[in-house]
KEVEX-131449 format. One record per residue (C-alpha): residue in three letters; x negated, y negated, z negated. Coordinates in Angstrom, 1 decimal, m for minus. Layout:
<sites>
[ALA,[X,Y,Z]]
...
</sites>
This chain:
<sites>
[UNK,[3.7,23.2,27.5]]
[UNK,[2.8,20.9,24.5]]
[UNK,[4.1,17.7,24.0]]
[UNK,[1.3,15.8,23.4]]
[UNK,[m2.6,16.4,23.8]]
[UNK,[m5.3,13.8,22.5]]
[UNK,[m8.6,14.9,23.5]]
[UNK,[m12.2,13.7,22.6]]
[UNK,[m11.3,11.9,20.0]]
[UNK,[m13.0,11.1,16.7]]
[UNK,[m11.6,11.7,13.5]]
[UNK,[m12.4,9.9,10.0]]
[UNK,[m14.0,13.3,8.6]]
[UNK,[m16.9,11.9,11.1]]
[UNK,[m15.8,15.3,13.7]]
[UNK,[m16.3,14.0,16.8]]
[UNK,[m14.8,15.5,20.4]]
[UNK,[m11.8,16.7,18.5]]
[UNK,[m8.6,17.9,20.7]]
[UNK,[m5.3,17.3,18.8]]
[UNK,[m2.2,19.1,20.2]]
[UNK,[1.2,18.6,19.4]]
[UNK,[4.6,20.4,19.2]]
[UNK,[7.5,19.5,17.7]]
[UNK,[6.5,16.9,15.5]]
[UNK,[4.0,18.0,14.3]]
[UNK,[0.3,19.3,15.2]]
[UNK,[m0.3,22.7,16.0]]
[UNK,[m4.0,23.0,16.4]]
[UNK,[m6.7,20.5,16.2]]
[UNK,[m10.4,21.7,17.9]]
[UNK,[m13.6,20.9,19.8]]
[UNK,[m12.7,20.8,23.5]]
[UNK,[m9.1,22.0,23.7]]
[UNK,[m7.4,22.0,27.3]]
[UNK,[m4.0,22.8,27.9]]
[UNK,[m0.5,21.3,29.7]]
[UNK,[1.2,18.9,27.9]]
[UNK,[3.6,16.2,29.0]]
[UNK,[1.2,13.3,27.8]]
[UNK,[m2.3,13.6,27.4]]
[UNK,[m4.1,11.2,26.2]]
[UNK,[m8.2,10.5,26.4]]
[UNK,[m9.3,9.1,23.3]]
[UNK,[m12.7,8.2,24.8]]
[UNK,[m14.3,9.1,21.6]]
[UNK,[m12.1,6.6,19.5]]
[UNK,[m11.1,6.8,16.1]]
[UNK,[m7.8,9.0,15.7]]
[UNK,[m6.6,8.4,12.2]]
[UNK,[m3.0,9.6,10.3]]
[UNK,[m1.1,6.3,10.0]]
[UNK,[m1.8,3.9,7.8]]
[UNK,[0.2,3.7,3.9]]
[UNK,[1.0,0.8,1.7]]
[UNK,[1.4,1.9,m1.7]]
[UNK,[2.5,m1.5,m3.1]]
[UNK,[4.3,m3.9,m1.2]]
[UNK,[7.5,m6.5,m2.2]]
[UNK,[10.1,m5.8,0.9]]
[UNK,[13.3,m7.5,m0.3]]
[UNK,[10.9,m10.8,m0.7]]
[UNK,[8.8,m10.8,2.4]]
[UNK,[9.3,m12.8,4.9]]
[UNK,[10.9,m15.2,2.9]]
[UNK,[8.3,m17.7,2.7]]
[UNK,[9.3,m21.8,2.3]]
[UNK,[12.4,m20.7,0.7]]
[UNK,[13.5,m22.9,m1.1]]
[UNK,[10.4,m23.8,m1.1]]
[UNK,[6.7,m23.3,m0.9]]
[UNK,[4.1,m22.3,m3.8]]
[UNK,[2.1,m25.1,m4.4]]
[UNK,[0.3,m24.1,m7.3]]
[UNK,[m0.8,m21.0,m5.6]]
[UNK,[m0.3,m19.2,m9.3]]
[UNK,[1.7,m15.8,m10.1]]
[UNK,[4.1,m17.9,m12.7]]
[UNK,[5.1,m20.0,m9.8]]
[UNK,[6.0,m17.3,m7.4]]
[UNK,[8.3,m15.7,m10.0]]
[UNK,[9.8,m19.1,m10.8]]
[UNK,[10.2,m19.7,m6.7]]
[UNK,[12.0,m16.1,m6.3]]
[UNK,[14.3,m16.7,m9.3]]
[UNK,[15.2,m20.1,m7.6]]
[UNK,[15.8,m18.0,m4.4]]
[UNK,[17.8,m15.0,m5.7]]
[UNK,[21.1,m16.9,m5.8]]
[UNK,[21.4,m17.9,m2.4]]
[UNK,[20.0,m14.2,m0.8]]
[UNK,[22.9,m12.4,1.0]]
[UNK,[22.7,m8.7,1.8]]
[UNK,[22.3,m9.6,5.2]]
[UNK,[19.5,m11.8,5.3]]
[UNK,[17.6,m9.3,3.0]]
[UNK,[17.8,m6.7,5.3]]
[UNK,[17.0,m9.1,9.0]]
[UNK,[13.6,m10.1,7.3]]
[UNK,[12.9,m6.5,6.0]]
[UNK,[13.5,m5.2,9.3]]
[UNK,[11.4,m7.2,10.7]]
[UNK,[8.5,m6.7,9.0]]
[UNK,[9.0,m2.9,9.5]]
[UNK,[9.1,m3.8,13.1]]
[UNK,[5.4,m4.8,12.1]]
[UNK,[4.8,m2.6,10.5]]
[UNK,[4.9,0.2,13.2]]
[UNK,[3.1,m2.0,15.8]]
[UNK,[0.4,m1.9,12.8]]
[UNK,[0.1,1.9,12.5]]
[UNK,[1.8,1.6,9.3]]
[UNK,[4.4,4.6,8.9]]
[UNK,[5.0,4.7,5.1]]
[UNK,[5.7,2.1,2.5]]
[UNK,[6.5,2.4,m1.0]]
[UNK,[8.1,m1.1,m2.1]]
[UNK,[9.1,m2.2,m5.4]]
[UNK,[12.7,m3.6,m5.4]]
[UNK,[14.0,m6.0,m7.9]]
[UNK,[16.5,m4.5,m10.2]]
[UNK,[17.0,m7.8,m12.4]]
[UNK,[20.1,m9.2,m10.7]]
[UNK,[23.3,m6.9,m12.1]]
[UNK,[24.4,m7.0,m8.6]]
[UNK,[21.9,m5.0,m7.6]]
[UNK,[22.0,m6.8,m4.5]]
[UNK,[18.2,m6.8,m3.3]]
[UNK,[18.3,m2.4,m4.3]]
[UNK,[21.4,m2.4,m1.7]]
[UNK,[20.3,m4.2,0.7]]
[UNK,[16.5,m2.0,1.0]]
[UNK,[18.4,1.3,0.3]]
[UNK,[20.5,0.0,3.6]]
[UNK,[17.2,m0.3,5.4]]
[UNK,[15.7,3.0,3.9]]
[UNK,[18.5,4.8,5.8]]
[UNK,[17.8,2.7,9.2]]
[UNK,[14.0,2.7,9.4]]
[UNK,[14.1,6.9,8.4]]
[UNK,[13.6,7.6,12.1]]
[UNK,[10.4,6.0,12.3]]
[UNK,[9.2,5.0,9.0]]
[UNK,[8.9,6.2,5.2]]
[UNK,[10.6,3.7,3.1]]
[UNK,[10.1,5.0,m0.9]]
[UNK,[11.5,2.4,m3.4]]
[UNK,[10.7,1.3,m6.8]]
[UNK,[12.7,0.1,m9.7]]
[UNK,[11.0,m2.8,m10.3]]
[UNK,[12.5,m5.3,m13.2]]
[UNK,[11.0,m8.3,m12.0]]
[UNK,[12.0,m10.4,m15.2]]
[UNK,[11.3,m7.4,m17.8]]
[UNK,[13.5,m4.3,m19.0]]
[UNK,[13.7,m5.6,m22.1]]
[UNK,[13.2,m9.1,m22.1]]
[UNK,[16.7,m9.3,m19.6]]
[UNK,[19.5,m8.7,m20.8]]
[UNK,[21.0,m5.5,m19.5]]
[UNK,[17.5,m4.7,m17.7]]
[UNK,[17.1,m1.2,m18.2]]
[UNK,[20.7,m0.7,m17.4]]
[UNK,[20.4,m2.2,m14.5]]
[UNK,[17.2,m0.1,m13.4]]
[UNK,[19.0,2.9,m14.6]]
[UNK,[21.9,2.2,m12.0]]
[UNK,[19.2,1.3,m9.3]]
[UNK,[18.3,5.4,m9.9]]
[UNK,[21.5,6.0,m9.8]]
[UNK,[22.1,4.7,m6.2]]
[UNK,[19.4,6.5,m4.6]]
[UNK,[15.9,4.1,m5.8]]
[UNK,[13.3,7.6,m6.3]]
[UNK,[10.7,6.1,m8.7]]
[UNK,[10.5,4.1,m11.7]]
[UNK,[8.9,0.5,m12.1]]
[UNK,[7.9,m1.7,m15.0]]
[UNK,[6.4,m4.9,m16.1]]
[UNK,[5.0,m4.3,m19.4]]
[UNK,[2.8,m7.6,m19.1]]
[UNK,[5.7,m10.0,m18.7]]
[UNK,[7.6,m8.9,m21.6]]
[UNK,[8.1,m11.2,m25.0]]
[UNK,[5.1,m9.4,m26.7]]
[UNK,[2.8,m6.9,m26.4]]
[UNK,[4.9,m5.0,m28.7]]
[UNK,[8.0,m5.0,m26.8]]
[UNK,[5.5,m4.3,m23.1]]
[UNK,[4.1,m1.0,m25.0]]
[UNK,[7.8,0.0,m26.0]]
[UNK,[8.6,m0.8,m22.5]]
[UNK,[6.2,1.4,m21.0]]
[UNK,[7.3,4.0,m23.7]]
[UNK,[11.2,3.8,m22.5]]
[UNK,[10.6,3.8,m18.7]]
[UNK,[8.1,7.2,m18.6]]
[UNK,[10.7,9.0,m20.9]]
[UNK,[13.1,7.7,m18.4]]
[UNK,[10.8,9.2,m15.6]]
[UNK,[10.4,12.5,m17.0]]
[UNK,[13.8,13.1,m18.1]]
[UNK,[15.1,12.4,m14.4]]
[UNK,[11.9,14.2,m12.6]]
[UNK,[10.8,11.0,m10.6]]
[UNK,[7.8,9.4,m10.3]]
[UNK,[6.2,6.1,m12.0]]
[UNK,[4.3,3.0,m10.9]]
[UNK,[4.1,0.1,m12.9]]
[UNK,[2.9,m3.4,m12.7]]
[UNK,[0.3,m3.5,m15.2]]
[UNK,[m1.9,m5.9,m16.8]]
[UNK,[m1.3,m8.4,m13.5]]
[UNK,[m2.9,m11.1,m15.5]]
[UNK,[m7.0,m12.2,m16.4]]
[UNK,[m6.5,m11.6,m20.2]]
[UNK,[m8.6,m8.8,m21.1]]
[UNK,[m6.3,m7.7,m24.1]]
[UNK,[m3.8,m7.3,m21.5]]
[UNK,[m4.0,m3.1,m22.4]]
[UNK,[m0.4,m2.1,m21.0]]
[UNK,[m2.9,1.0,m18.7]]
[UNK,[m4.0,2.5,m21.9]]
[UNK,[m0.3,2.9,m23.1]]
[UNK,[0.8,4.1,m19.3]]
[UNK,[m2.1,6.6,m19.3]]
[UNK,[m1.0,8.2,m23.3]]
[UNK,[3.0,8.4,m22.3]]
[UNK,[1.8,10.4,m18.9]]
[UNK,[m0.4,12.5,m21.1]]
[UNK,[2.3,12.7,m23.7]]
[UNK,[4.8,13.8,m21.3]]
[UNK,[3.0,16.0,m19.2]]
[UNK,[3.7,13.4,m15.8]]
[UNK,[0.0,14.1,m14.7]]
[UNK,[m0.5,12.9,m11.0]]
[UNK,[2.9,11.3,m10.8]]
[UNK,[2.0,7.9,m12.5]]
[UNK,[0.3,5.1,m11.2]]
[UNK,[m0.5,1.5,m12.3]]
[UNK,[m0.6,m1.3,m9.8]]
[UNK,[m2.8,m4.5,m9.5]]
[UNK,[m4.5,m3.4,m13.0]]
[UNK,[m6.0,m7.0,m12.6]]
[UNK,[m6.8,m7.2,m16.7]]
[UNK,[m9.9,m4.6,m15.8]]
[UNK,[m11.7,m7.3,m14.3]]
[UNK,[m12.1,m9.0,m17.6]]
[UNK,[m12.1,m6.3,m19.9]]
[UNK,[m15.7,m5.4,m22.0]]
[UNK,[m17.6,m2.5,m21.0]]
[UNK,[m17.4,m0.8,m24.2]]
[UNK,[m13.6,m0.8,m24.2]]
[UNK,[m13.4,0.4,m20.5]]
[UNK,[m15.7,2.9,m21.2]]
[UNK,[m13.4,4.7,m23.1]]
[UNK,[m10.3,3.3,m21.0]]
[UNK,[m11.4,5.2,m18.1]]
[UNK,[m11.8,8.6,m19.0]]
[UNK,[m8.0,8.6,m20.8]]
[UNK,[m6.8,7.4,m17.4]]
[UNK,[m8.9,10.2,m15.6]]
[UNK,[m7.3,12.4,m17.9]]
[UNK,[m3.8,11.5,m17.2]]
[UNK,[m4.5,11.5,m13.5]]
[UNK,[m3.2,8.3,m12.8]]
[UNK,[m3.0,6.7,m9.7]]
[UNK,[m4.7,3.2,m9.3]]
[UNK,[m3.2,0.5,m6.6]]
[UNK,[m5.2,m2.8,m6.2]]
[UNK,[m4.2,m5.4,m3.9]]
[UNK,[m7.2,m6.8,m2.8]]
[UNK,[m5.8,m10.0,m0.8]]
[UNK,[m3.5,m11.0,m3.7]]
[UNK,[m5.3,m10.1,m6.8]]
[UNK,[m8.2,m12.1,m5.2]]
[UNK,[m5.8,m15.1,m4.5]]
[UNK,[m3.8,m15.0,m7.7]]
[UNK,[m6.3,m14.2,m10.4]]
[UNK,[m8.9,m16.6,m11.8]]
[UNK,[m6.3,m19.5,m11.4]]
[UNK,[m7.7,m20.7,m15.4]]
[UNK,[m11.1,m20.4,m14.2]]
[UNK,[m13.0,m23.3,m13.2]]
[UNK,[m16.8,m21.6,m12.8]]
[UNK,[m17.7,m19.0,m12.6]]
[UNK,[m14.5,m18.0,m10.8]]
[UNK,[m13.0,m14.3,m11.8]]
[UNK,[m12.3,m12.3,m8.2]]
[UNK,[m9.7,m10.3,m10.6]]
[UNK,[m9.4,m6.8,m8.6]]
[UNK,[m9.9,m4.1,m10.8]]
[UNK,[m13.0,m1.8,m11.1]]
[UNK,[m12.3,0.0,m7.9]]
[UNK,[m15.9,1.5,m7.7]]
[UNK,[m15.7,2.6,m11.2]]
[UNK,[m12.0,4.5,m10.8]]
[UNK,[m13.2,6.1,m8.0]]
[UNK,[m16.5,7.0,m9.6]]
[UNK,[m14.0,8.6,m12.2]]
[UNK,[m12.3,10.8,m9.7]]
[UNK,[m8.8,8.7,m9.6]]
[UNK,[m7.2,8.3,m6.4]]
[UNK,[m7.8,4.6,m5.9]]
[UNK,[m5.2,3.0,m3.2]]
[UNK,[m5.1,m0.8,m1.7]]
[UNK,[m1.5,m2.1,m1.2]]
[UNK,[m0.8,m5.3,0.4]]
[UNK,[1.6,m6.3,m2.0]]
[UNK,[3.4,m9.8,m0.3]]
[UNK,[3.5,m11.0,3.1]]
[UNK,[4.8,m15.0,3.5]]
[UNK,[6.9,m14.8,0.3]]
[UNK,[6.8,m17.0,m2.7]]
[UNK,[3.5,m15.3,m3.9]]
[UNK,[1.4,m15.2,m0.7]]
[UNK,[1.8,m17.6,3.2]]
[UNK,[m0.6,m14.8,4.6]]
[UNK,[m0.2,m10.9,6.0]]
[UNK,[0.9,m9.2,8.9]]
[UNK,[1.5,m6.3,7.8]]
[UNK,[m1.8,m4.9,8.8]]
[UNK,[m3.8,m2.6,5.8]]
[UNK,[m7.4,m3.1,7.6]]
[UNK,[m7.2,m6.9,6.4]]
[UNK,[m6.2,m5.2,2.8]]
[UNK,[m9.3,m2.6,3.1]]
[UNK,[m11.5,m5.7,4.7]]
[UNK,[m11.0,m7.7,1.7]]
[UNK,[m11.4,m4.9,m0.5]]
[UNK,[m14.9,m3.6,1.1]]
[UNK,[m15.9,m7.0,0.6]]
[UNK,[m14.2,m8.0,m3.4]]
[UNK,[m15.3,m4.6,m4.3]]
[UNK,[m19.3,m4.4,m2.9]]
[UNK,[m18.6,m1.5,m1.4]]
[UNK,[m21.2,m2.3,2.1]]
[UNK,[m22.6,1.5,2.1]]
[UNK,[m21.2,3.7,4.1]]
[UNK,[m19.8,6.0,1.9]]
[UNK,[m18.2,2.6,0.5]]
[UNK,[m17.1,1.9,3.4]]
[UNK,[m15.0,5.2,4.5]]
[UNK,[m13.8,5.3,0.6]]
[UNK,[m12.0,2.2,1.6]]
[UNK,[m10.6,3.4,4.7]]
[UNK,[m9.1,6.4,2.5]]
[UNK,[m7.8,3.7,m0.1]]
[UNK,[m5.2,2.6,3.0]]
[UNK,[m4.6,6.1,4.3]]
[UNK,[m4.9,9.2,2.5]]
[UNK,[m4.8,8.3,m1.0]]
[UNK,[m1.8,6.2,m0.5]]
[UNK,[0.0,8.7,0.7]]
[UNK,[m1.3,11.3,m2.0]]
[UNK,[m0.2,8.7,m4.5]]
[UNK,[3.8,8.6,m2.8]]
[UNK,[3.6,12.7,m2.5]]
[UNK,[4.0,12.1,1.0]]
[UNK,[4.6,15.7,2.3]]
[UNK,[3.1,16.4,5.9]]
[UNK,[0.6,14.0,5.9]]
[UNK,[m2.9,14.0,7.8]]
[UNK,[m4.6,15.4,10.7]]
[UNK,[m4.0,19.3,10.4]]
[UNK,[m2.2,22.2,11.8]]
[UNK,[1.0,22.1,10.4]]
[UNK,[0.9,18.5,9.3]]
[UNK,[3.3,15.9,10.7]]
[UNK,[2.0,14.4,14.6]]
[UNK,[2.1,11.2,13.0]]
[UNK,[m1.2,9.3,14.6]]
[UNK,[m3.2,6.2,15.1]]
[UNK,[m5.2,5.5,17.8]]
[UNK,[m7.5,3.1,17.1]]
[UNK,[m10.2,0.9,19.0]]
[UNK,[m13.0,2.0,16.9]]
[UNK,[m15.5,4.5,16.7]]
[UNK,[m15.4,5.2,13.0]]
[UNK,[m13.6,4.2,9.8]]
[UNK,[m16.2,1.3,9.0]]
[UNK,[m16.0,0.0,12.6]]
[UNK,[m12.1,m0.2,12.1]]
[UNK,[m12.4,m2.4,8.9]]
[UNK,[m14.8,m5.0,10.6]]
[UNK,[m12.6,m5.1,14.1]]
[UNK,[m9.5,m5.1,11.6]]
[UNK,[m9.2,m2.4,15.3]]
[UNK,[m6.0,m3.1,17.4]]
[UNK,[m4.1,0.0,17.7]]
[UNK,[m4.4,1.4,21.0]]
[UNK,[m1.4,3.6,20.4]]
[UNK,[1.2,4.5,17.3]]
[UNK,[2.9,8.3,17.3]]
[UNK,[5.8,8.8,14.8]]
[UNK,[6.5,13.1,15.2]]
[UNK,[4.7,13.2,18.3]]
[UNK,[6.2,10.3,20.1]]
[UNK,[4.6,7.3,21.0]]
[UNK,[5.9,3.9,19.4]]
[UNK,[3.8,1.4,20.1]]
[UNK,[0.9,0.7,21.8]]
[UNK,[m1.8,m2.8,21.9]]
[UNK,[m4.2,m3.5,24.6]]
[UNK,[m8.1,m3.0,23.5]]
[UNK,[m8.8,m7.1,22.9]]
[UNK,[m11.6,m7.7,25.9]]
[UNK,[m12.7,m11.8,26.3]]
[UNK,[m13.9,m12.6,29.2]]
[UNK,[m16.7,m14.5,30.0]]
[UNK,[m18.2,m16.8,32.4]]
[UNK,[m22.3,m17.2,31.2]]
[UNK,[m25.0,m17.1,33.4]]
[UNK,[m26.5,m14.3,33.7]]
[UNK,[m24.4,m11.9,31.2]]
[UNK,[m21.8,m9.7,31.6]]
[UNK,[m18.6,m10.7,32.7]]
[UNK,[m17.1,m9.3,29.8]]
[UNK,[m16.8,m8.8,25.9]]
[UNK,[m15.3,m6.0,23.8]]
[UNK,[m16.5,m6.3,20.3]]
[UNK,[m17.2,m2.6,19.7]]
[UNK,[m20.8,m2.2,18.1]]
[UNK,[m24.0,m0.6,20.5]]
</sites>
């Protein structure tokens, strides 16, 4: 007897009337019209069945954390680092891990079942890398925590910064972070870009760097990430976040930009709510949106990902947790109405994430892990205009949440005595 049968459901491919069935954790067969005995079966009733959402780029030990000490009024990037550098002396191990549990709790009820979050390395205490390694180890059962070695205040313009990332490796952190744009010069954020991928390829890990999170189109700190991957053969394990200085850049320059960064195979993560909120801030009008070329990366064949970077922390009040409002914001920042548009924007919060994290196991295939969304939605598109509430959550084939399908109810003259949303 299998564990768990969906049938008639619809699957982002566009196959529709799909059966999924489930043993052991992981999915055995998926076809047209199965029919077998399993201990739950499940109708999809020609919903959308999707492998669980991924955020590629989020800020864990901060989130959560918002008013503390106190709340971003400018709205600006500069502030929020200012606000968490107040907050770092007064965060205790416990605290850090309550609010990241939390939003992990969330995260599940969201369909959200793998996160890669950059972790500050800055403080010698290594407090914050503690704490989320701590929560790495409780979440495992039900969610993929991968963490970054991020040196918030820069590896070289801190004192004892890259020895500070190097012990965050050394406690169990898998990939390696940077900030090339924050430090002193341009010089020193090219050399630091330089250190951290030898640092990478010596140790076998991965790389994803903040990059050029600013509207200054000489901001270049990409071009430098996408030589060193070349130089040191990391192809497909780099990726640069936010990549915000693309917005601004000339055509000329990108056109030769881009294909170096196809070349090196590098990952692209753009976080549509917060690039959107925190670039442009110098602008009066015309306004900068600030999210890099997403339509042009993907053009290029680079796997293109939307993170949702902060949730009520010192950058951001909004977020919960939920990737659709990342891929909404995205569809809309990005043009990106067509349909083919559309679905590549469902992919940016599912599949390519988790190509970008080498998340083994992943999709809807025998073999692959039975870890699956149910969505209230016919079709990717649909589920990024109903931001779709997730009917059911499966982590290994075992339900962990579940939301009702959101029906008003209506008392007009005349029409039905209902509401669902869902298109005709």
């Amino acid at each position: 007897m299998l564990d768990l049968l969906i049938h008639d459901a619809t699957l982002p491919d566009g196959r529709t009337c799909m059966s999924v069935a489930v043993q052991g954790g992981r999915i055995t067969e998926v076809t047209e019209g199965l029919r077998a005995p399993a201990h739950q079966t499940v109708d999809a009733g020609g919903l959308l069945l999707s492998p669980p959402f991924v955020d590629a780029h989020f800020h864990l030990d901060s989130a959560l954390s918002y008013g503390q000490p106190r709340v971003n009024e400018s709205g600006t990037l500069l502030e929020g680092i200012a606000l968490w550098g107040e907050l770092k002396p007064t965060l205790t191990h416990e605290a850090i891990v309550e609010r990241a549990l939390n939003y992990c709790d969330w995260a599940v009820a969201r369909g959200l079942l793998a996160i890669r979050s950059h972790v500050d390395t800055s403080d010698p205490s290594l407090l914050t890398v503690r704490a989320l390694l701590d929560v790495k180890t409780r979440v495992a059962p039900y969610l993929d925590l991968q963490l970054v070695a991020f040196p918030q205040d820069g590896v070289l313009r801190q004192p004892g910064g890259l020895d500070s990332l190097t012990r965050a490796l050394d406690l169990g952190v898998e990939v390696v972070g940077g900030i090339p744009h924050f430090e002193r010069t341009m010089a020193q954020g090219a050399e630091s870009v330089r250190l951290l991928c030898e640092l990478a390829a010596e140790r076998g890990l991965r790389v994803d760097m903040h990059c050029d999170e600013t509207d200054d189109p000489l901001s270049r700190h990409v071009e430098t990430l996408a030589a060193e991957t070349v130089r040191l053969g990391l192809h497909g394990r780099v990726a640069g976040s936010h990549l915000t200085s693309m917005h601004s850049m000339d055509n000329y320059y990108v056109s030769k930009l881009i294909p170096l960064m196809a070349e090196a195979q590098l990952g692209v993560v753009a976080n549509p709510l917060i690039n959107i909120t925190l670039q442009g801030r110098h602008d009066t009008y015309p306004k900068r949106r600030g999210m890099t070329r997403v339509p042009e990366l993907t053009a290029a064949g680079l796997t293109v990902a939307f993170g949702h970077d902060c949730v009520m922390d010192p950058w951001y009040g909004g977020g919960s947790a939920d990737l659709l409002e990342s891929a909404h914001m995205g569809l809309h920042v990005a043009q990106m109405t067509s349909q083919a548009g559309m679905r590549q924007c469902f992919d940016a919060v599912t599949i390519n994430p988790a190509r970008l994290m080498g998340l083994e196991g992943y999709g809807i295939a025998p073999g692959c892990h039975a870890d699956l969304v149910l969505l209230h939605a016919r079709n990717p598109g649909e589920a990024i205009r109903l931001r779709a509430a997730r009917l059911a959550v499966w982590r290994r084939g075992r339900q962990v949440a579940s939301s009702p399908a959101p029906v008003a109810q209506l008392t007009l003259p005349g029409r039905p005595p209902q509401v669902g949303f869902l298109g005709s």
